[in-house]
MARLO-357288 format. One record per atom (N, C-alpha, C): atom name; x, y, z. Coordinates in pm, 1 decimal, padded with zeros to 6 digits. Layout:
BEGIN
+----+----------+----------+----------+
!  a !       px !       py !       pz !
+----+----------+----------+----------+
! CA !        X !        Y !        Z !
...
+----+----------+----------+----------+
// end
This chain:
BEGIN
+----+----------+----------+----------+
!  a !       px !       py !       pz !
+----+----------+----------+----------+
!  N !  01918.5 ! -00577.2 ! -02567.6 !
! CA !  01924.5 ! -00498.1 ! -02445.6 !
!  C !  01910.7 ! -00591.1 ! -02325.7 !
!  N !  01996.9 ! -00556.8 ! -02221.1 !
! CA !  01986.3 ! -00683.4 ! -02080.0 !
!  C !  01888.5 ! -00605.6 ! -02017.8 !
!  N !  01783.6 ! -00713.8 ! -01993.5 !
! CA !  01663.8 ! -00650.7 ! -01896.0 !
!  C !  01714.5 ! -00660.3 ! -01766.2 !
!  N !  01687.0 ! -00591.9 ! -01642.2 !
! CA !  01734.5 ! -00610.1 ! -01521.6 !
!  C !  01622.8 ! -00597.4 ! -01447.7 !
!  N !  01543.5 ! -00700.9 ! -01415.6 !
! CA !  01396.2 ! -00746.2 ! -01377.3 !
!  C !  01404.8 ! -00667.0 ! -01210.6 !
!  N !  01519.1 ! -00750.2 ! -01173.7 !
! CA !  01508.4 ! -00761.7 ! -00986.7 !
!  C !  01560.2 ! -00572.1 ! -00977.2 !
!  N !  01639.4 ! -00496.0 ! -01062.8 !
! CA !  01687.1 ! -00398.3 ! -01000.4 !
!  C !  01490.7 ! -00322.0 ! -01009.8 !
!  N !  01437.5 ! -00329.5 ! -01163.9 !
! CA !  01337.1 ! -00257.4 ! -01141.3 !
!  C !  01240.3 ! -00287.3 ! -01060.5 !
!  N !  01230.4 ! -00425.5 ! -00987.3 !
! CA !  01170.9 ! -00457.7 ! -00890.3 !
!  C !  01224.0 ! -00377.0 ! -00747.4 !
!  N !  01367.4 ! -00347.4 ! -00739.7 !
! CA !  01369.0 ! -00329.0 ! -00580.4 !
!  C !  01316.6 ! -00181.7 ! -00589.4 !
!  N !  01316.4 ! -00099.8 ! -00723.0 !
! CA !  01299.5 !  00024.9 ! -00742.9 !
!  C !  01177.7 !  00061.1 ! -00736.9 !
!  N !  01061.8 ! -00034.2 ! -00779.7 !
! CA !  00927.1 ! -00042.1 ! -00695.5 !
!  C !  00897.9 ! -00013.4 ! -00557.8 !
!  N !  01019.1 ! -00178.8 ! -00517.0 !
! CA !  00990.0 ! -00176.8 ! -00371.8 !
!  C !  00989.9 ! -00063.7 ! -00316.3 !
!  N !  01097.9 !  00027.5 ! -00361.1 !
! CA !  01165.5 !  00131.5 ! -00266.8 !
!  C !  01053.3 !  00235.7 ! -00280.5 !
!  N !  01012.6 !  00304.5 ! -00392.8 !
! CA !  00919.2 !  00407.4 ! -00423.3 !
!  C !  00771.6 !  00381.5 ! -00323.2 !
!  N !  00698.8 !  00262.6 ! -00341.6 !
! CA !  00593.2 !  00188.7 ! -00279.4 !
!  C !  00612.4 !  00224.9 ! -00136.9 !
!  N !  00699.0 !  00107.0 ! -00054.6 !
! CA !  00749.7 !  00112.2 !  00068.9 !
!  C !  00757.9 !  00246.8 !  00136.8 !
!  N !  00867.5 !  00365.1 !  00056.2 !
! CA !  00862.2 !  00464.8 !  00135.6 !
!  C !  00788.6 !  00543.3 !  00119.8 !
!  N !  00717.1 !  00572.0 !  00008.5 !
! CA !  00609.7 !  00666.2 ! -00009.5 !
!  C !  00474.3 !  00582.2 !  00134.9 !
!  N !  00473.1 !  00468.7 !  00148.1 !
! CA !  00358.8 !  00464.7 !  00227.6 !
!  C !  00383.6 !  00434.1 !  00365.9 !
!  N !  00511.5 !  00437.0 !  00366.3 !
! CA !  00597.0 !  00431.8 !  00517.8 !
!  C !  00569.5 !  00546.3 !  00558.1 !
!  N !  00584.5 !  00682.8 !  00487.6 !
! CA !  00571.1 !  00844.3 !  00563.7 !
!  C !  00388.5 !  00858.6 !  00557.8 !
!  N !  00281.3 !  00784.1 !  00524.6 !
! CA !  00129.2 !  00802.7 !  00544.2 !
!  C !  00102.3 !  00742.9 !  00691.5 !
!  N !  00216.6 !  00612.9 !  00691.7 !
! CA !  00165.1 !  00523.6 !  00812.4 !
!  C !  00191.0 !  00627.2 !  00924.1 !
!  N !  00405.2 !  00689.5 !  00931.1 !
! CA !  00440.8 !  00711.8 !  01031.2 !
!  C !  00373.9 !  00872.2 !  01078.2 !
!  N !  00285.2 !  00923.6 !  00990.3 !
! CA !  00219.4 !  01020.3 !  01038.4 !
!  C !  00086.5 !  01031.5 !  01093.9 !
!  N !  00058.4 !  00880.3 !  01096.5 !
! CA ! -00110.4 !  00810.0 !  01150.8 !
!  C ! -00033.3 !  00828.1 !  01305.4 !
!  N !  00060.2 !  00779.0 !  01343.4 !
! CA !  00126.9 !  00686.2 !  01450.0 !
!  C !  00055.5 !  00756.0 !  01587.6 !
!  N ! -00021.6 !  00722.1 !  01676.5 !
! CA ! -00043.7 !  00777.6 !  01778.5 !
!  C ! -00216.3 !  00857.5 !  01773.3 !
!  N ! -00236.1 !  00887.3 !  01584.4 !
! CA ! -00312.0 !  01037.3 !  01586.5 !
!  C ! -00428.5 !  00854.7 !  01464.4 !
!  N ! -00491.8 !  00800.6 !  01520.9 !
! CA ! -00589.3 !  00688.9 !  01436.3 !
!  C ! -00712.4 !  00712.3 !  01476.1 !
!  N ! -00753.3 !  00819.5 !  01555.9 !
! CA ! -00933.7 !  00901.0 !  01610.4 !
!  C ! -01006.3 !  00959.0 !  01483.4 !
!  N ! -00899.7 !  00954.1 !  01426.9 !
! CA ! -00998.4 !  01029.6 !  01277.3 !
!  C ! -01057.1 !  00969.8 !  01204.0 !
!  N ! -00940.1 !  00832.1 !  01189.8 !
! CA ! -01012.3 !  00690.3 !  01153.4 !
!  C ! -01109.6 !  00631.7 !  01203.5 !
!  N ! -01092.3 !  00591.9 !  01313.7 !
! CA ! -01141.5 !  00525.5 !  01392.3 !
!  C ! -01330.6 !  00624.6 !  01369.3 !
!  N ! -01316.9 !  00750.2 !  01408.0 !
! CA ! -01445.1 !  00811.9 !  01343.0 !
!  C ! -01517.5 !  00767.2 !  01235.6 !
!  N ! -01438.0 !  00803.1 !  01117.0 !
! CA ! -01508.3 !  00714.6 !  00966.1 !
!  C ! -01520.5 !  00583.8 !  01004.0 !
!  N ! -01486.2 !  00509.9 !  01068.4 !
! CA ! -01530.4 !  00364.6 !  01024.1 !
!  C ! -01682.2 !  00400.3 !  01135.2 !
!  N ! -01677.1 !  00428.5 !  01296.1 !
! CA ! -01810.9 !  00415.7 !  01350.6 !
!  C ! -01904.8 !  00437.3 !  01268.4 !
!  N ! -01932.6 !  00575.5 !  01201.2 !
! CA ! -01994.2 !  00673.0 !  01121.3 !
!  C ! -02066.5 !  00558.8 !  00996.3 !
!  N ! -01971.1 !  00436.1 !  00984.2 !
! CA ! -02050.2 !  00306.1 !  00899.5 !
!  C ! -02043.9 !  00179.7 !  00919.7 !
!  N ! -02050.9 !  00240.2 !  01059.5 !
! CA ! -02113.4 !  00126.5 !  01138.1 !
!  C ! -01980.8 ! -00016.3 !  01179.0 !
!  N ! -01867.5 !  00061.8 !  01158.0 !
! CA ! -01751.5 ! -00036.0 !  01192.8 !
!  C ! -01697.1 ! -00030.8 !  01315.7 !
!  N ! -01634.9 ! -00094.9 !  01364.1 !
! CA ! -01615.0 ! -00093.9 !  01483.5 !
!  C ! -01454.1 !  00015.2 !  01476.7 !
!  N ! -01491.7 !  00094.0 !  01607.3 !
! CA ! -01338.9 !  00211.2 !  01595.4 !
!  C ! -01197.3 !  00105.6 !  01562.4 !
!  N ! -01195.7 ! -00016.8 !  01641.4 !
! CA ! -01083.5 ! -00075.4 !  01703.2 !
!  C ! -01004.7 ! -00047.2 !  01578.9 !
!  N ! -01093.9 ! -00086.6 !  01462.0 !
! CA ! -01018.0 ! -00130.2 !  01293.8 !
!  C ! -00923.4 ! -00018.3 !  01249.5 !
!  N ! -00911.3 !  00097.1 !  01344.0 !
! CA ! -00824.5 !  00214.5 !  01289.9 !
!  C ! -00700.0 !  00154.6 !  01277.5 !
!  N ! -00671.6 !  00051.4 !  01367.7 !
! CA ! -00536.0 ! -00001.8 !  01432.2 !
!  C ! -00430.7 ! -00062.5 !  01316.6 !
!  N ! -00530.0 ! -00089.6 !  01248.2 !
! CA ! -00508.0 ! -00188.2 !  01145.6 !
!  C ! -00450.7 ! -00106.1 !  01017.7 !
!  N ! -00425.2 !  00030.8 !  01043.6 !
! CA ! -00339.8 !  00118.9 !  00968.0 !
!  C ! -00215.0 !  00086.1 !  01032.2 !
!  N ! -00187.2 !  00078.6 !  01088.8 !
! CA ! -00009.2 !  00023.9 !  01175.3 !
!  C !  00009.5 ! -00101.4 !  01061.5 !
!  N ! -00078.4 ! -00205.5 !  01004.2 !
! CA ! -00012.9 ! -00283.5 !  00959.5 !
!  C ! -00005.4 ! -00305.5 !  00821.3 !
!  N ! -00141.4 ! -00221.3 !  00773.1 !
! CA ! -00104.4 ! -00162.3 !  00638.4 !
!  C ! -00057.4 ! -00069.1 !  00573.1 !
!  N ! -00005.0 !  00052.1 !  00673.1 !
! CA !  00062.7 !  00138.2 !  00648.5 !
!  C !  00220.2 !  00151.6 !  00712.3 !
!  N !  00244.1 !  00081.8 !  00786.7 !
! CA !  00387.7 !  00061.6 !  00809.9 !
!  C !  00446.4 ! -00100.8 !  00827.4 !
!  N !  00371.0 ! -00185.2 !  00887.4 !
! CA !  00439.3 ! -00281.6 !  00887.1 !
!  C !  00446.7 ! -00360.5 !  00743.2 !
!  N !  00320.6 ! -00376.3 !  00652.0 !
! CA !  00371.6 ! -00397.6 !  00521.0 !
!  C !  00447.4 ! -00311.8 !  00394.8 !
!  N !  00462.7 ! -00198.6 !  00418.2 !
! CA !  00573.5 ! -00123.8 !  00374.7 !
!  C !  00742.4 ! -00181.0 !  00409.4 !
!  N !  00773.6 ! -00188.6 !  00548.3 !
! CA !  00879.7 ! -00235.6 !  00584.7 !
!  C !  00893.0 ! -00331.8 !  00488.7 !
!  N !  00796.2 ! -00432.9 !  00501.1 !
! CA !  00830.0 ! -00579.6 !  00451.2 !
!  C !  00874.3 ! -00558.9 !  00301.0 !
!  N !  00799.6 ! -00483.3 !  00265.2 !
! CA !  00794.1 ! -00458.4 !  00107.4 !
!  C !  00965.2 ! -00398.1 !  00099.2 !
!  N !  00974.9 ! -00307.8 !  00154.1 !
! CA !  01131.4 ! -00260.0 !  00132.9 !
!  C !  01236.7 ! -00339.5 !  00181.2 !
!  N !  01231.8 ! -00442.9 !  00246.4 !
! CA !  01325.7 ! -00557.9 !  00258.1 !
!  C !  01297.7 ! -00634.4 !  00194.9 !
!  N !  01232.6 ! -00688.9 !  00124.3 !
! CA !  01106.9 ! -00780.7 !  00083.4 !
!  C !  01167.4 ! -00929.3 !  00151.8 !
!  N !  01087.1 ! -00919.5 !  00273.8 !
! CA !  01051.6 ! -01026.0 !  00301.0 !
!  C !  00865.3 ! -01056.1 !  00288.7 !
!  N !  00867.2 ! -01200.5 !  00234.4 !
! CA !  00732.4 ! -01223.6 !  00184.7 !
!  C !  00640.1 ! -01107.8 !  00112.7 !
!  N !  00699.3 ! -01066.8 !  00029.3 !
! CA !  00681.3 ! -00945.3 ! -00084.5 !
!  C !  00539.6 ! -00942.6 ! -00098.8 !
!  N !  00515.8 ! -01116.3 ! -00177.6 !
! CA !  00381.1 ! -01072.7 ! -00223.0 !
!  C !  00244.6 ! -01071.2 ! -00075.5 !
!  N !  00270.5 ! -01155.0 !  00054.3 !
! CA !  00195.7 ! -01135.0 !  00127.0 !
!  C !  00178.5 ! -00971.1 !  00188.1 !
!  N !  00265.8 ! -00938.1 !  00196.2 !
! CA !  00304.3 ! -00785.9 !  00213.2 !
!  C !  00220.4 ! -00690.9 !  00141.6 !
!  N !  00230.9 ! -00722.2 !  00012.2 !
! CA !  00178.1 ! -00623.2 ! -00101.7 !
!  C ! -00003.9 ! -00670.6 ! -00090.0 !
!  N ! -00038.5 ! -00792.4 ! -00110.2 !
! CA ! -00157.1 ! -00787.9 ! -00050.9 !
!  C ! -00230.5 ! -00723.5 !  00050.1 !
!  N ! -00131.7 ! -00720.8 !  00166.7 !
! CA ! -00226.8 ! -00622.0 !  00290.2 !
!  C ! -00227.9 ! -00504.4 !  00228.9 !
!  N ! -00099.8 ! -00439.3 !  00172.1 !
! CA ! -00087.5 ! -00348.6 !  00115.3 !
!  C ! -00212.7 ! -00261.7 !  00046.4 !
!  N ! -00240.2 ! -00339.5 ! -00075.8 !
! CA ! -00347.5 ! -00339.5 ! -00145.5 !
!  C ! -00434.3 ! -00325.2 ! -00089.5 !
!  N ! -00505.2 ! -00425.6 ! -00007.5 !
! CA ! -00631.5 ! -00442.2 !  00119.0 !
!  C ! -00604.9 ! -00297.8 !  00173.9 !
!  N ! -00525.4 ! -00268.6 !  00207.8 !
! CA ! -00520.2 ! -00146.2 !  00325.6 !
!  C ! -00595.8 ! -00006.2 !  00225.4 !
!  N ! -00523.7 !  00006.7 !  00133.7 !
! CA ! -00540.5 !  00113.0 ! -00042.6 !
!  C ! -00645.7 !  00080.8 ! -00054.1 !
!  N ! -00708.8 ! -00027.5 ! -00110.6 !
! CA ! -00870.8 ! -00009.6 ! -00128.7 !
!  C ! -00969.9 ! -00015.9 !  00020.5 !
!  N ! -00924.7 ! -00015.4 !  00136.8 !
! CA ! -00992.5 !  00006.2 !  00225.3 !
!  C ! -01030.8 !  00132.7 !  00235.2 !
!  N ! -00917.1 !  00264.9 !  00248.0 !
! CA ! -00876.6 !  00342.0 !  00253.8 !
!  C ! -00980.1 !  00406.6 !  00080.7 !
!  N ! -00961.4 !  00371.9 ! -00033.4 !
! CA ! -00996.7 !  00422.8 ! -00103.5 !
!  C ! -01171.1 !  00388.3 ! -00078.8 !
!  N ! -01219.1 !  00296.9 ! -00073.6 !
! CA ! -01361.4 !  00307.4 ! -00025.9 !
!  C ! -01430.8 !  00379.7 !  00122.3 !
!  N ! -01317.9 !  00382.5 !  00180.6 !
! CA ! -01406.2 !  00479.4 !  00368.5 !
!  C ! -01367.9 !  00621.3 !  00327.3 !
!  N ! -01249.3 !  00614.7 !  00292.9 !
! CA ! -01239.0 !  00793.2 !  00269.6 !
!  C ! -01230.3 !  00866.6 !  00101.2 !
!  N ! -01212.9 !  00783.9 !  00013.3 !
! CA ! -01257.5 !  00834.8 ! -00125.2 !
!  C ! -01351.7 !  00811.3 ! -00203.3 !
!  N ! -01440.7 !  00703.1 ! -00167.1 !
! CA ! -01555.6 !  00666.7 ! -00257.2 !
!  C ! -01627.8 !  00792.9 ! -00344.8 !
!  N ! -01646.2 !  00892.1 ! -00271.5 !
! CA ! -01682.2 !  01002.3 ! -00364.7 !
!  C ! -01627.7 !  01038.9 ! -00495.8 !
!  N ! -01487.1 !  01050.2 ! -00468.7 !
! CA ! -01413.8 !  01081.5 ! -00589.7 !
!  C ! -01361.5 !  00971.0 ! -00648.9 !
!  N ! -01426.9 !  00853.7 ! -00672.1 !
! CA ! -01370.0 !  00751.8 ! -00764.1 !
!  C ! -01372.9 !  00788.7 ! -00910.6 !
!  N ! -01531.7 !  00863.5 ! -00944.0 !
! CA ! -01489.1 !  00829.3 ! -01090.5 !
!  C ! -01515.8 !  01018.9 ! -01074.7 !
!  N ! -01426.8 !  01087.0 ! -01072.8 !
! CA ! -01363.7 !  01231.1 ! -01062.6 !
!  C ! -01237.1 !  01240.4 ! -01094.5 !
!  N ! -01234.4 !  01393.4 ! -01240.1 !
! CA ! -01146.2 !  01406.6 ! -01232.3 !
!  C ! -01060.4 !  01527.7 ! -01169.4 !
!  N ! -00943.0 !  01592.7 ! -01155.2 !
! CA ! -00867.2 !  01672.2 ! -01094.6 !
!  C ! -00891.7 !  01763.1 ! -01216.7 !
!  N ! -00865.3 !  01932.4 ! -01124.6 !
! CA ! -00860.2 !  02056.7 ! -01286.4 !
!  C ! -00778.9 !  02033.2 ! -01362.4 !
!  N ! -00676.5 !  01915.2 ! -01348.0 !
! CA ! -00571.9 !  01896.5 ! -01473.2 !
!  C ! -00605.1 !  01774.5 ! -01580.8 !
!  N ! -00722.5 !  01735.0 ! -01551.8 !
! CA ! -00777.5 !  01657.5 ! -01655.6 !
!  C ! -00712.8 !  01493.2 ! -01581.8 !
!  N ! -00650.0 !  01484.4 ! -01475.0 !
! CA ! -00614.3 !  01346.1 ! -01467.8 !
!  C ! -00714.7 !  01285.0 ! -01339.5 !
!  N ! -00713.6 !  01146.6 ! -01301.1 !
! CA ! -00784.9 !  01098.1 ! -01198.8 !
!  C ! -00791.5 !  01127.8 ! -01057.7 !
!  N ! -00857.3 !  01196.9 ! -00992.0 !
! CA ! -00881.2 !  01249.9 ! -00874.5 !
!  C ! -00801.0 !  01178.3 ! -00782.3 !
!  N ! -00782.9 !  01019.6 ! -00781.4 !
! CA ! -00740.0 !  00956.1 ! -00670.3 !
!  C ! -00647.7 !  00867.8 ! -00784.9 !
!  N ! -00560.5 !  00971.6 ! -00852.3 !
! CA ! -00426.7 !  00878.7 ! -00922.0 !
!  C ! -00322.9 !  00838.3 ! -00836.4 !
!  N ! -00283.0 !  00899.4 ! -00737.5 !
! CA ! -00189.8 !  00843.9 ! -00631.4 !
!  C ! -00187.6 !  00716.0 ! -00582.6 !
!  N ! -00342.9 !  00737.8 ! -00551.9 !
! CA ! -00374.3 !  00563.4 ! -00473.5 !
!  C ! -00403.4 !  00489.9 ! -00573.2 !
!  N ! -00457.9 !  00539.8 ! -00728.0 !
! CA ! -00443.2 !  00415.9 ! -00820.6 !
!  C ! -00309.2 !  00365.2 ! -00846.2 !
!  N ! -00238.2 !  00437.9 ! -00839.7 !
! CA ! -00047.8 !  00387.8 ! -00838.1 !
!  C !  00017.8 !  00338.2 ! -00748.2 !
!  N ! -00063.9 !  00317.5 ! -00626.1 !
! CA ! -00005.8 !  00272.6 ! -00488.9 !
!  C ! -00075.6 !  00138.2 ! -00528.6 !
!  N ! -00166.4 !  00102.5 ! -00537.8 !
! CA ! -00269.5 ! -00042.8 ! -00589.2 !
!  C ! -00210.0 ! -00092.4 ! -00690.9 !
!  N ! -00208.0 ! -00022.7 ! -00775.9 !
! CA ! -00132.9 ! -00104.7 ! -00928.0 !
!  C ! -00015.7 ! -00150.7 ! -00873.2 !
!  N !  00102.3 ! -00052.3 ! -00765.9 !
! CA !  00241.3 ! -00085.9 ! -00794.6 !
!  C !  00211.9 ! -00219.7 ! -00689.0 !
!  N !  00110.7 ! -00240.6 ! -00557.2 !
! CA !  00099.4 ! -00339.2 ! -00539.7 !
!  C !  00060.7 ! -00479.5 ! -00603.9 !
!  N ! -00024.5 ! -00521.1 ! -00632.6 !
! CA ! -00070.7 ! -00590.1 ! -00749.0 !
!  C !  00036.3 ! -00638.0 ! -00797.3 !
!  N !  00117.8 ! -00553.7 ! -00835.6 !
! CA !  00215.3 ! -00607.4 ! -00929.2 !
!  C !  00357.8 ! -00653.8 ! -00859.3 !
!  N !  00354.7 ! -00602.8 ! -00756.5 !
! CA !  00444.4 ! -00676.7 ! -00657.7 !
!  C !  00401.7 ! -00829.6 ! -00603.4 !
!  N !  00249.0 ! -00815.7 ! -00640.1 !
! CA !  00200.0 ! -00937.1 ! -00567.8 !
!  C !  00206.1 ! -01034.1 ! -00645.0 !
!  N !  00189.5 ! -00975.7 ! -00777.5 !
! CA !  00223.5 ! -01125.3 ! -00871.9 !
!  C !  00392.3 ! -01139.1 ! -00916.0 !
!  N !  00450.4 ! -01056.3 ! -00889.2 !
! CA !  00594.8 ! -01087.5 ! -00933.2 !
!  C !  00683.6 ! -01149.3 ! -00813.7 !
!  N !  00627.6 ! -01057.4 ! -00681.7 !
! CA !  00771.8 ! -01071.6 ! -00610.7 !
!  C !  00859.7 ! -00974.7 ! -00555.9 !
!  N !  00933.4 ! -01017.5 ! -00478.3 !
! CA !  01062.8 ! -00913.6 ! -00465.9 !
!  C !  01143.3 ! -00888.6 ! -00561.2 !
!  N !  01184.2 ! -00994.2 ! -00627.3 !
! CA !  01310.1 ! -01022.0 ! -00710.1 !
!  C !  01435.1 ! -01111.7 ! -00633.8 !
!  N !  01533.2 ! -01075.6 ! -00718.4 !
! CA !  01644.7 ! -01100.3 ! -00662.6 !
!  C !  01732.3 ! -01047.8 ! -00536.5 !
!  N !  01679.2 ! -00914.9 ! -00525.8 !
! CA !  01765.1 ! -00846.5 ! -00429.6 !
!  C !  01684.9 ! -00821.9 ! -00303.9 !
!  N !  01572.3 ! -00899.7 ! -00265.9 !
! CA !  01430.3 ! -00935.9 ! -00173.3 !
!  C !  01565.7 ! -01000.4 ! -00083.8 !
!  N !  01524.9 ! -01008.0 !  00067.4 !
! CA !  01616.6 ! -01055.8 !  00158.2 !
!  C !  01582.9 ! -01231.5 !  00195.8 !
!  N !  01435.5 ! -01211.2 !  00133.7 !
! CA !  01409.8 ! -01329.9 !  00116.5 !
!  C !  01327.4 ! -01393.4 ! -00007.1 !
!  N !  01352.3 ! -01486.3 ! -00113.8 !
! CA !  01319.5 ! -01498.5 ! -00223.5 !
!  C !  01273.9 ! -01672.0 ! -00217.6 !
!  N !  01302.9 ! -01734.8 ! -00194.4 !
! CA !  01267.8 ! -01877.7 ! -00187.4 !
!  C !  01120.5 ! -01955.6 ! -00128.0 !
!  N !  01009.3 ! -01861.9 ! -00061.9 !
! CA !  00898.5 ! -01871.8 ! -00002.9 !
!  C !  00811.3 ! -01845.8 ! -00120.7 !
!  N !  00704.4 ! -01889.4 ! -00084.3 !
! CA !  00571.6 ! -01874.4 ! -00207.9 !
!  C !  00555.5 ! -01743.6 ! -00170.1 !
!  N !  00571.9 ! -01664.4 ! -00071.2 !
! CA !  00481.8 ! -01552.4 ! -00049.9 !
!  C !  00610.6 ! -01489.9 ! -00083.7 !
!  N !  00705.3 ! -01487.2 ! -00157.1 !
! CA !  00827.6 ! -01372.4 ! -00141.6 !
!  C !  00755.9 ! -01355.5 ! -00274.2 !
+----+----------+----------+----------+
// end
């Protein structure tokens, strides 16, 4: 059977990227809610901001993949930020259907991770950098 590494890679990219492209572009303008949870532990509001770059600007990157795996790192960083200020409760919870309370964002982390150690692939706009 011919494996086709880079297509199931861009098919990551694409799922990843746009699924967290529509979380960012609905922060856009409205980051007071954030910015709340972080005071509330003692963080400074400013850090809400910093959803613009883990929720849309490393998405972009990820769906062009330029510098894939630096991308997927903030990525990640952003997902477990996000999973410790606003889900820590329900980490080890499950949903009435018997599956993990916060399986979404475990699949948004994993599919990063795994972008971070692979790459874009072949069809990445840029592939020749350590960080692609």
């Amino acid at each position: 059977m011919n494996k086709n590494t880079s297509l199931g890679l861009l098919i990551l990219r694409i799922a990843l990227g746009v699924l967290m492209l529509l979380h960012g572009i609905a922060k856009i303008g409205n980051t007071s809610f954030i910015g709340g949870m972080l005071t509330e532990r003692g963080l400074p509001s400013f850090l809400s901001y910093g959803v613009y770059i883990t929720e849309i600007v490393a998405p972009i990157l990820i769906l062009v993949g330029f510098r894939t795996r630096l991308a997927a790192a903030v990525y990640v960083f952003g997902a477990l930020f996000a999973l410790f200020l606003v889900h820590a409760a329900q980490l080890f919870l499950l949903n009435q259907n018997g599956g993990w309370e916060l399986e979404l964002l475990g699949l948004y982390i994993a599919g990063g991770i795994t972008l971070f150690f692979t790459g874009g692939g072949k069809t990445a706009i840029s592939s020749t950098n350590q960080w692609d």
